[in-house]
KEDRENTI-637479 format. One record per residue (C-alpha): x, y, z; residue in one letter; residue number from 1. Coordinates in nm, 3 decimals. Example, Ala and Ser with C-alpha at 12.3 -4.5 7.8 and 13.67 -1.06 7.14 Angstrom:
R,1.230,-0.450,0.780,A,1;
R,1.367,-0.106,0.714,S,2;
// end
This chain:
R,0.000,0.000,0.000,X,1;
R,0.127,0.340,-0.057,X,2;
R,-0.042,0.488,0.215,X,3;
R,-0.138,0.500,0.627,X,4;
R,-0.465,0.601,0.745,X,5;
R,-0.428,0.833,1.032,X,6;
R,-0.736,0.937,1.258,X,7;
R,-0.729,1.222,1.477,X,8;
R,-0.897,1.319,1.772,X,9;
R,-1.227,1.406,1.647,X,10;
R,-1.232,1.060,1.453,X,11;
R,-1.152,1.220,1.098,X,12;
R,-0.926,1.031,0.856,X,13;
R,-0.681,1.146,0.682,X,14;
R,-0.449,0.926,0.435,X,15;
R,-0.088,1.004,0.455,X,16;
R,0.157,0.902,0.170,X,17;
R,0.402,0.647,0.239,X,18;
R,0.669,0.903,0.110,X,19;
R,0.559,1.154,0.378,X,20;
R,0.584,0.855,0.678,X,21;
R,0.922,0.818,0.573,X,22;
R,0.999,1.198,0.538,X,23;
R,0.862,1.206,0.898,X,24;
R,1.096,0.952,1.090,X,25;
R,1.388,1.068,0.877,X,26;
R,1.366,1.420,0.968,X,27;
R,1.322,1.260,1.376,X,28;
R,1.544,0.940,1.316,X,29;
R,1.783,1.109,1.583,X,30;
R,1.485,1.088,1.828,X,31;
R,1.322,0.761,1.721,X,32;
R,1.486,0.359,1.738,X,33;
R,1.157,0.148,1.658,X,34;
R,0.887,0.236,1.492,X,35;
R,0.562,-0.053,1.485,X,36;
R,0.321,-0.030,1.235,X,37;
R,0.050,-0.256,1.374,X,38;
R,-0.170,-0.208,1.083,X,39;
R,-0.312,-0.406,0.798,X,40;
R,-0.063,-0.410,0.462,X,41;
R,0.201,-0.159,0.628,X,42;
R,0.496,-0.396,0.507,X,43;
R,0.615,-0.114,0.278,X,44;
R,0.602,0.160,0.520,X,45;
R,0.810,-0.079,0.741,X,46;
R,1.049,-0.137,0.515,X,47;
R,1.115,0.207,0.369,X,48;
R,1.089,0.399,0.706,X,49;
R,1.384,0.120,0.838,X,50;
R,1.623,0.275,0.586,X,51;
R,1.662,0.576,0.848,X,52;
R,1.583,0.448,1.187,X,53;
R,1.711,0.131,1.335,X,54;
R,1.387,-0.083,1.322,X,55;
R,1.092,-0.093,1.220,X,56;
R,0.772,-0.362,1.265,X,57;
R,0.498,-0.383,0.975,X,58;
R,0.205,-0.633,0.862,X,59;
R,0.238,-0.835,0.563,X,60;
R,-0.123,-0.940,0.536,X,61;
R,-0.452,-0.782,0.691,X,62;
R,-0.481,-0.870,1.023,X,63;
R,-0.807,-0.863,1.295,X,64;
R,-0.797,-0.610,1.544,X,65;
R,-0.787,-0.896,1.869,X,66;
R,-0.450,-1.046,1.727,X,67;
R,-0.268,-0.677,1.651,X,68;
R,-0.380,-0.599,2.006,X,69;
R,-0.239,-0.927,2.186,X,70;
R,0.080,-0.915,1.942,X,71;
R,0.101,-0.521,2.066,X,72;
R,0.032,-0.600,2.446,X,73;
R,0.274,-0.853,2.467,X,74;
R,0.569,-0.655,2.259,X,75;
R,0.550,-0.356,2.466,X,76;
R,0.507,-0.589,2.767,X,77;
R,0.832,-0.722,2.690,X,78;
R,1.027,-0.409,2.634,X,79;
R,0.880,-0.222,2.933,X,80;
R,1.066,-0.531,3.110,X,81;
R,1.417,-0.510,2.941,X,82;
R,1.400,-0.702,2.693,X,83;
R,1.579,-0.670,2.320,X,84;
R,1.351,-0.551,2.055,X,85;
R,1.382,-0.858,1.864,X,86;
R,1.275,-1.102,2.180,X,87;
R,0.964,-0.808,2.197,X,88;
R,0.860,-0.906,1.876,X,89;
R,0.917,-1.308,1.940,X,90;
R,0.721,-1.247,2.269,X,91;
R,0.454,-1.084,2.044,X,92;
R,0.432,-1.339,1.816,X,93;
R,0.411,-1.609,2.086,X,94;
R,0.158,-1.465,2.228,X,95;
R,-0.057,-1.497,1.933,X,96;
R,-0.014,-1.818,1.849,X,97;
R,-0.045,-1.927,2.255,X,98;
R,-0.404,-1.737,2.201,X,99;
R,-0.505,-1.984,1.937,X,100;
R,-0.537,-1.632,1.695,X,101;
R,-0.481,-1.649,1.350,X,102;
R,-0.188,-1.470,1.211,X,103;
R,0.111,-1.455,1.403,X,104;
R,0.310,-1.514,1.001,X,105;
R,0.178,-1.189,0.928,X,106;
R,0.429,-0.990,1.183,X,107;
R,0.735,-0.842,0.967,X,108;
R,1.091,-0.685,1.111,X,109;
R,1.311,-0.452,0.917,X,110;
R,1.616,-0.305,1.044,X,111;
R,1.944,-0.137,0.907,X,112;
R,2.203,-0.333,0.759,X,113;
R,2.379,-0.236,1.051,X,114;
R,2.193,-0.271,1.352,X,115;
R,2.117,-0.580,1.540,X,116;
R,1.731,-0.592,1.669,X,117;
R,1.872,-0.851,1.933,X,118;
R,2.090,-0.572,2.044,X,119;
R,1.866,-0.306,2.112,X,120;
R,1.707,-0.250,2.405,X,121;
R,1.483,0.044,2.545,X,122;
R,1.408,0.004,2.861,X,123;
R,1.654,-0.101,3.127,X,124;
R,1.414,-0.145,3.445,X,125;
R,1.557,-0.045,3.814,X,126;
R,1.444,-0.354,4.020,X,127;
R,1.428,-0.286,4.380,X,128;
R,1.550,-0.571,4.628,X,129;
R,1.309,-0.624,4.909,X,130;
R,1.469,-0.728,5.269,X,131;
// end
């Protein structure tokens, strides 16, 4: 697809071109490591938008709304608790399949040539020791 559908506040749509996605995260790739496109057909965005930040996460296929929520849960789950981006999106994918929901094939990682997703991690938790 060569576009995102965005929805603001009010609930109005608005399509953005894929070219103006990427223009986005390029101009903010100093700010921005992972983007996650958990969206139907967003494969391309994925791919393009991973030529300027380290990774990005689209959808190869459409996908229902329970199993991009349960893939989403338990990716941001995962990082809140330390761990890499690329055992997030294992974790997400899981997670799917332990629900019994269809489409955990349709989950897609792009990164830089030079970055390693199993590297990259974005939350290093403080764990307090109880006595």
């Amino acid at each position: 697809m060569d576009h995102v559908a965005l929805v603001d506040s009010a609930g109005n749509t608005k399509l953005v071109k894929k070219d103006a996605i990427v223009q986005l995260f390029k101009a903010t790739q100093d700010q921005i490591q992972v983007v996650v496109f958990n969206t139907c057909l967003s494969t391309d965005q994925a791919a393009a938008v991973a030529e300027h930040i380290d990774v990005a996460i689209g959808m190869n296929d459409k996908i229902d709304d329970e199993t991009a929520r349960v893939f989403a849960a338990r990716f941001y789950s995962a990082i809140g608790f330390g761990k890499s981006v690329n055992q997030a999106f294992e974790e997400g994918k899981a997670q799917v399949m332990l629900d019994g929901l269809p489409g955990e094939d349709i989950f897609k990682i792009y990164h830089r040539d030079e970055i390693d997703p199993s590297q990259i991690i974005l939350v290093r938790p403080q764990f307090s020791s109880r006595q």
